[in-house]
N, C-alpha and C positions, 0 to 999 in steps of 0.2 A: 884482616879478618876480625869480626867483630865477638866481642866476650858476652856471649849472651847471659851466663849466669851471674856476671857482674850487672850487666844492665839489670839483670830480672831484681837483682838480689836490692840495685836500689832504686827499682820501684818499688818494692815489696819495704822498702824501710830499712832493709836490714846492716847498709852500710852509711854511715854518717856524712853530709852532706855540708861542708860551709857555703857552696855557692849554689844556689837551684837549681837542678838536675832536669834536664828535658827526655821525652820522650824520644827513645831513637827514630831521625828523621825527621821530630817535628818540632815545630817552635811551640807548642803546650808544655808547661808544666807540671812536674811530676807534681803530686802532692804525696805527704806522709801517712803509709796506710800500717798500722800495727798490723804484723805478720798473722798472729793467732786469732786475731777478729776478723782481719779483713776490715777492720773499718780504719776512718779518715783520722789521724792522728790532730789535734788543735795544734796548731802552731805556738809557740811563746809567745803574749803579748811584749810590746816593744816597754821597758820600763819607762816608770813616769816620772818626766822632767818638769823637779818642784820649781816654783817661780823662785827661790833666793837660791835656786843652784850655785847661780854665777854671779854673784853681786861685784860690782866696782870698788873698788877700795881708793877712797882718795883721802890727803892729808887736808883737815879744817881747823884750824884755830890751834896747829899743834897737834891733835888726835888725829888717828886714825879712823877715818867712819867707812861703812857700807852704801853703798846707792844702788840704785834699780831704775832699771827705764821705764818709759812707757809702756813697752812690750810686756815686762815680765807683773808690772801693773795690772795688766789687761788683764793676763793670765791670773793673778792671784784673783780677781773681782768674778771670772771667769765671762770676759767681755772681749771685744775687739779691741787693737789698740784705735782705730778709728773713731768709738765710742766713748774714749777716755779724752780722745782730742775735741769731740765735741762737747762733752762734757764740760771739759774746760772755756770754751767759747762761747756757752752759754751761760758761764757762771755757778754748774751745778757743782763742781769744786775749784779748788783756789788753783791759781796756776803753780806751779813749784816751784819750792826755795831756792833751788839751785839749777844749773842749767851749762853745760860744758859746749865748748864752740866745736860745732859739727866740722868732719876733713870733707866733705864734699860739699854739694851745690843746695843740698837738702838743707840746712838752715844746723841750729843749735838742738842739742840732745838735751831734752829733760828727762833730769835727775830727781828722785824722791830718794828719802831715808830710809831706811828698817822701822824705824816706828811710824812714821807715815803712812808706810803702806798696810803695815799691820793693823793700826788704827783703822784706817779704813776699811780692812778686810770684816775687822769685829763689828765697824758701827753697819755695816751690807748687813752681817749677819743678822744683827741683831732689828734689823729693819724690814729684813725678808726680801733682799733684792740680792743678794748673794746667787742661789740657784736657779733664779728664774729668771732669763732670760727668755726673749720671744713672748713668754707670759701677759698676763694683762697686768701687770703690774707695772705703775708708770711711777718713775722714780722721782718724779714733780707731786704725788701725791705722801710723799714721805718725808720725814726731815733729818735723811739722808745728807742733804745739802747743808744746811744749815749745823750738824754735826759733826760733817767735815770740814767747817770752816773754824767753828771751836777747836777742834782739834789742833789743826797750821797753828789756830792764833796761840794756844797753850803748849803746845810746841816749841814754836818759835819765843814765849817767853822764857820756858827753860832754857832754851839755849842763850839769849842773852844773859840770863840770870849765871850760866854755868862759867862764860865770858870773861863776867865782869868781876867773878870770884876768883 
């Protein structure tokens, strides 16, 4: 025998729900209606997973550093990782310092720093290719490129410099 005033109670919203609730008999989805409006309750957006969520931590020259992949690269530029890979093929930025040997047939995992990619995040910004994607804005007319290649190189002199101290 079916409990109609449970069913009703969570259509109506009034009982709390972890898994999605259907319609009895059908495969439609309840949605959440505030009882005293009658209207559609918004659902929780899902929070937002920052690109250094998860950084890698590996040991270099003694220290402890953070790394980031290409993905979460993508993600801070707010690009595809496909787009970072051409990027690289075409020379719009330097290929990366470091690079760890992939477990499958996919090849090796490039690795950037924390300041690499922050670096880059600032010089996007500061160039205007940051939020605009799709845009007409073509990253061959900026020097975009040419500031992230200053970057690597003054980068990578620090880190010699920090080295050899």
């Amino acid at each position: 025998m079916r409990d109609w005033e449970r069913e009703f109670a969570v259509i109506a919203g009034g009982e709390a729900q972890k898994t999605p609730a259907y319609y009895p008999g059908s495969s439609r989805r309840i949605r959440s209606v505030d009882p005293h409006t009658m209207r559609l309750v918004q659902a929780e957006p899902a929070p937002e997973v920052l690109w250094d969520s998860r950084p890698r931590v590996y040991r270099v020259g003694g220290r402890l550093e953070e790394f980031f992949s290409i993905g979460q690269l993508a993600q801070a530029l707010n690009r595809q990782p496909v787009t970072i890979r051409k990027w690289e093929r075409l020379k719009v930025i330097p290929a990366p310092t470091f690079s760890i040997r992939g477990k499958t047939e996919r090849g090796n995992r490039r690795l950037y720093t924390r300041a690499q990619v922050e670096g880059m995040i600032r010089i996007a910004a500061e160039e205007g290719i940051l939020l605009h994607e799709g845009e007409s804005i073509h990253i061959s007319t900026t020097d975009f490129s040419k500031r992230v290649v200053a970057l690597f190189k003054e980068l990578a002199a620090a880190a010699e410099t920090s080295r050899a101290a």
